[in-house]
Each structure stands twice: as structure tokens, then as C-alpha cells.
C-alpha positions as CSV (number, residue, x, y, z in Angstrom):
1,X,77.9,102.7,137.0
2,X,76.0,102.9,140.3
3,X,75.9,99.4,142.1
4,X,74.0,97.9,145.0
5,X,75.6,95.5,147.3
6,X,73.3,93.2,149.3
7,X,74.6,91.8,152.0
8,X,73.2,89.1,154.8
9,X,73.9,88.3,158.0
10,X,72.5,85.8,160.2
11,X,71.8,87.1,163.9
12,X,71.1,83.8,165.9
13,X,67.8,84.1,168.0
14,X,68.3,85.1,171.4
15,X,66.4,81.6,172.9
16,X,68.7,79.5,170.9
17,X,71.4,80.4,173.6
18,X,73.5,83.5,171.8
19,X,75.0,85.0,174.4
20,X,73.0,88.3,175.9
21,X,76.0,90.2,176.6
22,X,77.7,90.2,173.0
23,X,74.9,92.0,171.9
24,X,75.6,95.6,172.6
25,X,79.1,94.8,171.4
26,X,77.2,93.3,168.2
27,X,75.0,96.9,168.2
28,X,78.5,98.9,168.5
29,X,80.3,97.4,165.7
30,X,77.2,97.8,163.1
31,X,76.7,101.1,163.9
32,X,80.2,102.4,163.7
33,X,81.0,100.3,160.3
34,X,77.7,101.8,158.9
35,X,79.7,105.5,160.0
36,X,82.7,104.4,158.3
37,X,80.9,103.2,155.3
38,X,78.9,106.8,154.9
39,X,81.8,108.8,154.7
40,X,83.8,106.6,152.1
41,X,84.2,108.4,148.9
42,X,81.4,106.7,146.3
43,X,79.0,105.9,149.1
44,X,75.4,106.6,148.2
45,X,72.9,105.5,151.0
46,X,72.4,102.5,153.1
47,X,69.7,100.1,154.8
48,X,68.9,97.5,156.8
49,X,65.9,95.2,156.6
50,X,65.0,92.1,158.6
51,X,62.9,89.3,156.9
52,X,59.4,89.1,158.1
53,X,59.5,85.4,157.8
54,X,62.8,84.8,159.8
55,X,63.4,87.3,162.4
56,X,67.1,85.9,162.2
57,X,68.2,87.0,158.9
58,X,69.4,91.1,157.8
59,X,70.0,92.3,154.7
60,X,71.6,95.3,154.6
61,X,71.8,96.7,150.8
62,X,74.9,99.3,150.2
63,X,74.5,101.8,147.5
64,X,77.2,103.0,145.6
65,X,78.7,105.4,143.1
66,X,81.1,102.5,141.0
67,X,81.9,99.1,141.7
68,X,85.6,101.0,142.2
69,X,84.5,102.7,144.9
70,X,82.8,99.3,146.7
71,X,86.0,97.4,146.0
72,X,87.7,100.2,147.5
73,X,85.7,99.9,150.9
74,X,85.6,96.1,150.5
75,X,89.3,96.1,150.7
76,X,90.1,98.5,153.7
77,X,91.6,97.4,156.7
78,X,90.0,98.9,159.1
79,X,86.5,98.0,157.6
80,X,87.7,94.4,157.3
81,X,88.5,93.6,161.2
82,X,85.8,95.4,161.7
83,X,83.6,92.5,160.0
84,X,86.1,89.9,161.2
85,X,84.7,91.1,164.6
86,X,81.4,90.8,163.4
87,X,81.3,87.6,162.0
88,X,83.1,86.1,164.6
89,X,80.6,87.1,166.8
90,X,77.5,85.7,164.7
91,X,79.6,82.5,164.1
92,X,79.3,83.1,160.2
93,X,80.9,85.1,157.5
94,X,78.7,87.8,156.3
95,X,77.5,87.0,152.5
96,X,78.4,89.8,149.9
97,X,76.1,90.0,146.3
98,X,76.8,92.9,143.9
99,X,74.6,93.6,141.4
100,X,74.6,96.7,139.2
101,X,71.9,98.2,136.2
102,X,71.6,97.5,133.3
């Protein structure tokens, strides 16, 4: 069964003092987990969207073959410090919803 994984992060505005210089790092880590992420076997697609109404808050939604395959990525090391990275850098753990069709 295919499944979508929406996921959000909260990227803190830059005038409410985040500092400028993690942000390429930020840019780096996003892009290369979004690599990693494409060439896992059940991966379907990807996308990133920023809400209109607060410029602050991503939601990337996943795609994916089976919720196998998901857990699979979900649990890989390398993905995971990856995110760790991530999150530490935002100051808040990235929020995970899987939903699948019915």
C-alpha cells in the first residue's frame, strides 16, 4: 500500500536571532538527506512546501511504495544523524505523520 509521510519542521525566522551562518549548513543537510531519501528502495517522490501564513513552518510530504519501505528509511543510521543534525540545529525534533489510502 503506497503511503505519504508528512513531515514539519520549524525553521526559526532569521530576525528572531537564528544564527546566519548555520544556514548553508542547514541547506547542505536537507539537500543531501533528500539524495539519500530518492535512492532508497520504495521511494516514490518528494516535496517541500512552506506555509503561506507562517513563513517559519515546512512540510515536506514523502511518498512511498509501503509503509516497509518508510520504516526502513526511518530506521537507517545514517539518515538518522543526519536529522539529529538537523534538528539540533532548528532547536526542535522534526514531526513525523503517516498516513496511507484507503
Amino acid at each position: 500500500m503506497t503511503i505519504r509521510v508528512l513531515m514539519t519542521r520549524r525553521i526559526p525566522e532569521l530576525t528572531s536571532g537564528m544564527d546566519l551562518a548555520v544556514l548553508p549548513r542547514l541547506n547542505e543537510l536537507l539537500i543531501h538527506l533528500r539524495g539519500m531519501a530518492s535512492e532508497q528502495p520504495g521511494y516514490i517522490s518528494g516535496e517541500t512546501m512552506h506555509n503561506v501564513e507562517d513563513p517559519s513552518e515546512y512540510l515536506v510530504i514523502g511518498t512511498w511504495k509501503s509503509l516497509e519501505a518508510w520504516r526502513k528509511w526511518r530506521n537507517n543510521s545514517r539518515r538518522a544523524a543526519i536529522q539529529a543534525e538537523i534538528d539540533d540545529l532548528l532547536g526542535a525534533p522534526t514531526a513525523y505523520k503517516v498516513y496511507g489510502y484507503e
